[in-house]
C-alpha positions in Angstrom: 4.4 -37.7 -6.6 3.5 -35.0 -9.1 0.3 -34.4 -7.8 1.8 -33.9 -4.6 4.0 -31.3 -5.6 0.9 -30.0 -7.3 -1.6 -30.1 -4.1 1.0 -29.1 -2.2 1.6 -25.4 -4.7 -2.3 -25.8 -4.7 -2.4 -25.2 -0.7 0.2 -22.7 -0.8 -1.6 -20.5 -3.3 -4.6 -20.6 -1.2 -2.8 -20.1 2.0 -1.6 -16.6 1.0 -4.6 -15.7 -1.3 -7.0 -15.9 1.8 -4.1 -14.3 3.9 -3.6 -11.0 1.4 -7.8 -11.1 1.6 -8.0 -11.1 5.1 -5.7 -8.3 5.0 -7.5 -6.4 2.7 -10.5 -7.0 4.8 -9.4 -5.6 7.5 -7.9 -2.4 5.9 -11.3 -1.6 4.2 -13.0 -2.1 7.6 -10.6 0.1 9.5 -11.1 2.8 7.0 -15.0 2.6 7.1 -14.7 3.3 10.8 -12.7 6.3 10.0 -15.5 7.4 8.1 -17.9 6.4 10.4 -16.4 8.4 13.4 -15.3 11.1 11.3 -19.0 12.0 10.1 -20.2 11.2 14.1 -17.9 13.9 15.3 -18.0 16.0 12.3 -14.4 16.1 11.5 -12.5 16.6 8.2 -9.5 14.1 8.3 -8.5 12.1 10.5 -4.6 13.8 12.1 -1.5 11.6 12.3 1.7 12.5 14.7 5.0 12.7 12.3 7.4 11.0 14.9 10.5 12.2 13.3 9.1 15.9 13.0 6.8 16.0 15.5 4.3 17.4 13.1 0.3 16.6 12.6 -0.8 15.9 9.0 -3.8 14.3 7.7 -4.1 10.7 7.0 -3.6 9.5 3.7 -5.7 6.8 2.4 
């Protein structure tokens, strides 16, 4: 029974360690093509629509 329990925490650890990577992943791969169109077009930043405000900002990273 304990190494149930134990396998069991095991699998659960790994579950949401590959999750959060996968995440991560996919953030860094987002941002690099960001940076990929921005130096196609030649841009400085990528702008963002405030929705409360209505305002364009830059993107923060």
């Amino acid at each position: 029974m304990p190494q149930l329990i134990f396998f069991a925490a095991l699998g659960i650890v790994a579950y949401v360690g590959y999750r959060s990577f996968i995440r991560e992943a996919e953030r860094l791969t987002a941002k690099a093509r960001r940076a990929e169109a921005e130096q196609r077009t030649g841009s400085q930043g990528t702008l963002v629509k405030d929705p409360k405000t209505g305002e364009y900002h830059l993107l923060k990273d």
